[in-house]
N, C-alpha and C positions, 0 to 999 in steps of 0.2 A: 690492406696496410702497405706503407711502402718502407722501402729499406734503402742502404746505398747503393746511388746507381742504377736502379731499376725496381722489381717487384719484391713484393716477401707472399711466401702461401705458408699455410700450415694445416698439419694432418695430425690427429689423435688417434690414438688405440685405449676406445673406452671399457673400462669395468660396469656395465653396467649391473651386478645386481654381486654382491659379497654376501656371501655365507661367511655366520663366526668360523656359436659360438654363435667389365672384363670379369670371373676369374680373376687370379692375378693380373691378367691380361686387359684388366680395364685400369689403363695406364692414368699418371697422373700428368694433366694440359698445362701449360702456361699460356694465357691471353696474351697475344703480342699483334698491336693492333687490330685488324677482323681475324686475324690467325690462329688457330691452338698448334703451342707446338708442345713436343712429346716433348719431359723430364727424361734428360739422358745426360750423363757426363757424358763431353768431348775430351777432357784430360784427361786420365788415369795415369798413376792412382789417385784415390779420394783419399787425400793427406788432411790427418784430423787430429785434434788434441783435446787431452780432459781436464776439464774443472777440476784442480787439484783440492777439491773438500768432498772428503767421502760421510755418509753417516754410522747410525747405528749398527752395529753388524758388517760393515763392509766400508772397507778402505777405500781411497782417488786410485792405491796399486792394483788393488782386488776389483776392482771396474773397470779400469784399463784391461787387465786382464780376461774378462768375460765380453766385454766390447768387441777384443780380439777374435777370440773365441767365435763370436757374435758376426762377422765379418767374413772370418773363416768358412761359416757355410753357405755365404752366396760367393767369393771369391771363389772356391773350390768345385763348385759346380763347372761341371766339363764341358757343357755347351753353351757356355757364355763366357768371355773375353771382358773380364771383372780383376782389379785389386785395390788394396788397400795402405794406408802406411801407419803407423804412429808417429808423430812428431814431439811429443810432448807433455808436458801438463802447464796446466795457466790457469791464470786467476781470471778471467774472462768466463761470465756467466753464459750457458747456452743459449740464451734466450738475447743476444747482445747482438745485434749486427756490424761485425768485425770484420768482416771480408775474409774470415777464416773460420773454419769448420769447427764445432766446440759440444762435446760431448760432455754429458754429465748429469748428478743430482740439484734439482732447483727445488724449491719447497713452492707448491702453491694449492693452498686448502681451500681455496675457492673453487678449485675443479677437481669435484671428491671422486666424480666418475672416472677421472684420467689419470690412467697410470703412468701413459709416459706419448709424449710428443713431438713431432718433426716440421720443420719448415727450414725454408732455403730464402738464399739473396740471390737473383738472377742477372745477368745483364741483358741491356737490351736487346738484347737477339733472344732473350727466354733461355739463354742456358743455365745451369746451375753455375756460381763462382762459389758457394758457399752454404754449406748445411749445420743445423743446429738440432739435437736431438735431448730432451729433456725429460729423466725421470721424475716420478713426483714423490718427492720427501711426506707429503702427508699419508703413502702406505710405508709398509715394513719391507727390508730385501733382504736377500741371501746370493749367496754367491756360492753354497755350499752343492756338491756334486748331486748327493740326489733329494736336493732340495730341501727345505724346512719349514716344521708345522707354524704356519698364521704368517709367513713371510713367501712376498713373489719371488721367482728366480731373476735375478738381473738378467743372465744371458738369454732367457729366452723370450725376455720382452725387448730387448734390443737388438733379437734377431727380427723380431716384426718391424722396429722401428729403420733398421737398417734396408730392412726392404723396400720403407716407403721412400728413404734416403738415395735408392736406385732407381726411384723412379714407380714404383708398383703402391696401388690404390689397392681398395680392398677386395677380398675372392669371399663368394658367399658361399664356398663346399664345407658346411656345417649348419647344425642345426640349436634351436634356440626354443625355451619357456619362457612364456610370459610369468611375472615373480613382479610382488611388491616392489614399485619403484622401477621397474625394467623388465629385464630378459636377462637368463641364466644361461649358462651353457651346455647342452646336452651332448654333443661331440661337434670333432669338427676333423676335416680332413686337409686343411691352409693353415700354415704359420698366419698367413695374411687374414687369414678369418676375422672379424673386428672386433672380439669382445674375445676378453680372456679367462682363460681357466681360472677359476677361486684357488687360492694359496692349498697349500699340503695341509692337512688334520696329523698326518702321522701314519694314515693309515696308507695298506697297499691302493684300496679302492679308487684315493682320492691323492693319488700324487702326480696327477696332470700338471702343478705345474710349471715341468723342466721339458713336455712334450717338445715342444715348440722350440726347444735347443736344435731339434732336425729338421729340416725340409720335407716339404709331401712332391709328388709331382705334380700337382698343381700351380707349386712354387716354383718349382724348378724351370715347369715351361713358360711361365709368367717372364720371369726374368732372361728367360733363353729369348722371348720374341725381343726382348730392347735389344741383349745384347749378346745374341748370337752369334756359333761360330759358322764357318761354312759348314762344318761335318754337319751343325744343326740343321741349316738348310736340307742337306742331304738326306739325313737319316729321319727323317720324322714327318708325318705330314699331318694333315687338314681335314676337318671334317666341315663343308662349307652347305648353308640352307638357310631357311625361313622360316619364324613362325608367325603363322596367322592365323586368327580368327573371324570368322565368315566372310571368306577372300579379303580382309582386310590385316596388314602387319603389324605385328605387335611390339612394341617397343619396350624395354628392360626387362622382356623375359629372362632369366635363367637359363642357360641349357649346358647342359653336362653330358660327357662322352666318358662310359666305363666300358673299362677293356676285361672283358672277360676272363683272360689270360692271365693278365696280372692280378687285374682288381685294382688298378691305377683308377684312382677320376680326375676328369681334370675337364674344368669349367669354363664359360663366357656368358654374352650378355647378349641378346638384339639389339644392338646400338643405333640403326638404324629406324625410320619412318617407315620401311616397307618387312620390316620383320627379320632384316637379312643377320647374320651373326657366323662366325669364324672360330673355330676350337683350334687352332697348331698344338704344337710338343708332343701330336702324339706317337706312338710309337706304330709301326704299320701292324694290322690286327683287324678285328671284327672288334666294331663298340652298340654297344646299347646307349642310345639315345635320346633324352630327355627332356624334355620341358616344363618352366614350375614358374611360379609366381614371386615373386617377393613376397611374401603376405606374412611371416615369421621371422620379421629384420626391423630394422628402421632403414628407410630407404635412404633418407638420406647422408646415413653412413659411406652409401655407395653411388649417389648421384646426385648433384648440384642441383637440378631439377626433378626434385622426386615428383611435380604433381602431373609431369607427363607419363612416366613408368606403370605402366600398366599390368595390374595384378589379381583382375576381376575375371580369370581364368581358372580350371583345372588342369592341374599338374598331368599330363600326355607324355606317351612314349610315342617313339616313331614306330610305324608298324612292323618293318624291317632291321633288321638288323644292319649295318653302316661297314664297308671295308673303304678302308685306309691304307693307302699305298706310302711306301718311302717317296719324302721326296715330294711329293704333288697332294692333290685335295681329294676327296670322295665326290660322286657323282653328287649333284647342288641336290638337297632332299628340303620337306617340306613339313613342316610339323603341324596339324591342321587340330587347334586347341579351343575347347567353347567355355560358354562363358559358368560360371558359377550358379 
């Protein structure tokens, strides 16, 4: 689709299955002639305004407010050079290409999987001039602190969507049931994870969902690679390798690096034809490291071309255990994964 001036893309955050989930780090491209360029604001801050019609349950103030909220925890993160503003409210639907940023509720029961959605107007150099982020008025919301029974939390789906609004695609550290009609969610350890928690029941068990109000470090290092500071450079490093199956590279493997010490995970991808893939944000440590298949997602939640991603693998640990310096990469390691 095209917009003013340049391109328009757009990203969902689906529900795929309602009961009465790079890494963060697989960033979002803009096509600019043979070119992909990274989704990054050059301006800051990202000055945005909301649809002054609120619904059932929740006010244009009461959104503005969780927006805020919402914004707050990727601006506040310390190794990333991130802010925000409010500008207002408008009668300018989100879904409008205005040449200004417009946040808010739209109604569209045509897309009953989607709770809420993002897309930009670029200029021709692919930068963002303009983001539009859309709840869907065909669920129920709450703005309420610790959430309510048969209603999403606003703040913690507009923390996902704000992340996509920074630039960040989906992180697949979560896991997922196949369920009539989709996939359910069994946990997840990513704001960015693609599929969300089912609304509160009431009970303690099932009140997943205001999760997502917090960041994981997955999240944190996702948006530290766009826009980090130097201390991030400094402080954190790299766990850099391969994986292949029978000497040949695997492409959209999964791999995750868990830190012992914390219990942090934090995830990427093979992006590459020869297997190769890159984990940063981490912390310097010893990690156990992983490789797994996409085979419990829709792939192409997370890649344009799912029918190259290869997922005709079992899920492999490296044999070794991985140290990670401040600062620099781990020695290049090789994850040697067969087939199914």
């Amino acid at each position: 689709m095209t917009g003013r001036n340049g391109a328009r893309l757009a990203i969902a955050l689906l529900l795929i299955s309602i009961p009465t989930a790079l890494t963060a780090y697989l960033k979002i491209g803009v096509q600019v002639g043979s070119s992909v360029v990274v989704l990054k604001w050059k301006t800051l801050p990202v000055r945005y305004l909301v649809t002054n019609r609120g619904v059932a349950n929740v006010t244009a103030q009461q959104f503005q407010t969780a927006t805020d909220a919402a914004f707050g925890a990727w601006t506040s993160v310390p190794t990333a050079q991130l802010s925000s503003q409010f500008i207002g409210f408008t009668g300018i639907d989100p879904t409008v290409d205005s040449g200004q940023t417009v946040l808010g509720f739209e109604s569209h029961p045509e897309q009953d999987t989607v709770l809420g959605s993002t897309h930009w107007e670029f200029d021709t150099s692919g930068n963002p001039r303009a983001a539009h982020i859309f709840l869907n008025t065909f669920f129920a919301w709450s703005v309420d602190t610790p959430g309510q029974p048969g209603r999403f939390d606003v703040q913690s789906i507009m923390t996902h969507e704000i992340g996509h609004l920074f630039g960040l695609s989906h992180s697949a550290i979560g896991e997922t049931n196949q369920v009539s009609g989709g996939r359910s969610v069994v946990g997840k350890g990513a704001v960015m994870f693609p599929i969300a928690f089912p609304p509160s029941n009431g009970t303690p068990a099932t009140t997943g969902n205001t999760i997502d109000r917090t960041l994981k470090p997955d999240d944190i290092a996702g948006i530290s690679d766009i826009y980090g500071t130097t201390a991030f450079q400094q402080q954190f490093g790299q766990v850099r390798g391969k994986v292949t199956m029978n000497g040949t590279g695997v492409f959209g493997a999964h791999v995750t690096a868990f830190n012992q010490r914390t219990g942090a995970i934090i995830g990427n991808f093979s992006l590459e034809n020869d297997g190769s893939f890159v984990i940063g944000g981490l912390d310097p440590g010893i990690y156990l490291v992983r490789a797994e298949p996409l085979d419990d997602a829709d792939i192409d939640s997370f890649f344009d071309t799912p029918n190259n991603v290869n997922i005709n693998f079992k899920a492999t640990y490296h044999p070794k255990l991985v140290a990670v310096p401040a600062g620099g990469a781990s020695t290049a390691i090789e994850i040697k994964v067969v087939p199914k």
